[in-house]
N, C-alpha and C positions, 0 to 999 in steps of 0.2 A: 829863281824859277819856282821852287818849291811853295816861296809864299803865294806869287803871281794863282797858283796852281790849286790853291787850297782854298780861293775866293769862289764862292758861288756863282758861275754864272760865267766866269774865265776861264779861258784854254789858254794855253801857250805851249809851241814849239820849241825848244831850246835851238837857240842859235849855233853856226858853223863857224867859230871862229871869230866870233864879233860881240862887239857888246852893246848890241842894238836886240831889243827883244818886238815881236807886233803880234801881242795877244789879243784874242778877239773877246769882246765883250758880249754876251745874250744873253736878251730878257729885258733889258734898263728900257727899252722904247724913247732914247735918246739918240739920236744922230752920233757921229764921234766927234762933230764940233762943238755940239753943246754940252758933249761929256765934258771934253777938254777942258771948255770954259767953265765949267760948276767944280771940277777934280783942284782946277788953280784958284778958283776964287776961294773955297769950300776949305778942302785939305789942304791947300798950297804946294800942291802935288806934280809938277808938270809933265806933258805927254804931247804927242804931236798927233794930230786926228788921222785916221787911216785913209779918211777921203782926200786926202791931202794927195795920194799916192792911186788915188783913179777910182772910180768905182765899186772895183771889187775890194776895195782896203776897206770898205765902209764895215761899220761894227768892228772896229782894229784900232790900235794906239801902238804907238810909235816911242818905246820908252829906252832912254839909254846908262848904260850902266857904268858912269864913268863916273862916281865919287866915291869917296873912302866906303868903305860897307856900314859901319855904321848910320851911315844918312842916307843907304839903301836901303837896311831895315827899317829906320823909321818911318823913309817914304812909301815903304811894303805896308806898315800900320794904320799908316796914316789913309791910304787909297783902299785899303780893305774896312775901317771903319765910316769911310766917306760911301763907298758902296752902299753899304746896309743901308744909308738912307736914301737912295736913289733907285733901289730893287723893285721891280714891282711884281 
């Protein structure tokens, strides 16, 4: 959460009990499908686009916390320096 948290431009709510995070992204002037798709081609980062989940998930990503934490920090690294070049 902390790293999610410390990216420019992201919020996130700490989840209740789950290890499902849907931090909203602002600013990117990207949809969250074509976030999706640049975060996995780009960072090799995966996430599930918020519009996936209606309307109001749009500007959101759908990211789940289920592997060792080591290859959660990386993934934290890796989508906080994929950011910086997608910022506007």
């Amino acid at each position: 959460m902390a790293g999610l948290r410390d990216m420019p431009g992201v919020s996130c709510v700490a989840p209740r009990g789950a290890y499902f995070v849907f931090p909203r992204f602002k600013g990117f002037h990207l949809t969250s499908l074509a976030l999706s798709q640049q975060m996995m081609q780009q960072a090799h980062v995966s996430g599930q686009p918020g519009s996936a989940f209606g309307k109001r998930g749009e500007n959101h990503m759908r990211f789940v916390f289920n592997a060792p934490v080591h290859e959660i920090v990386e993934g934290i690294e890796k989508l906080g320096a994929f950011l910086k070049t997608v910022r506007s």
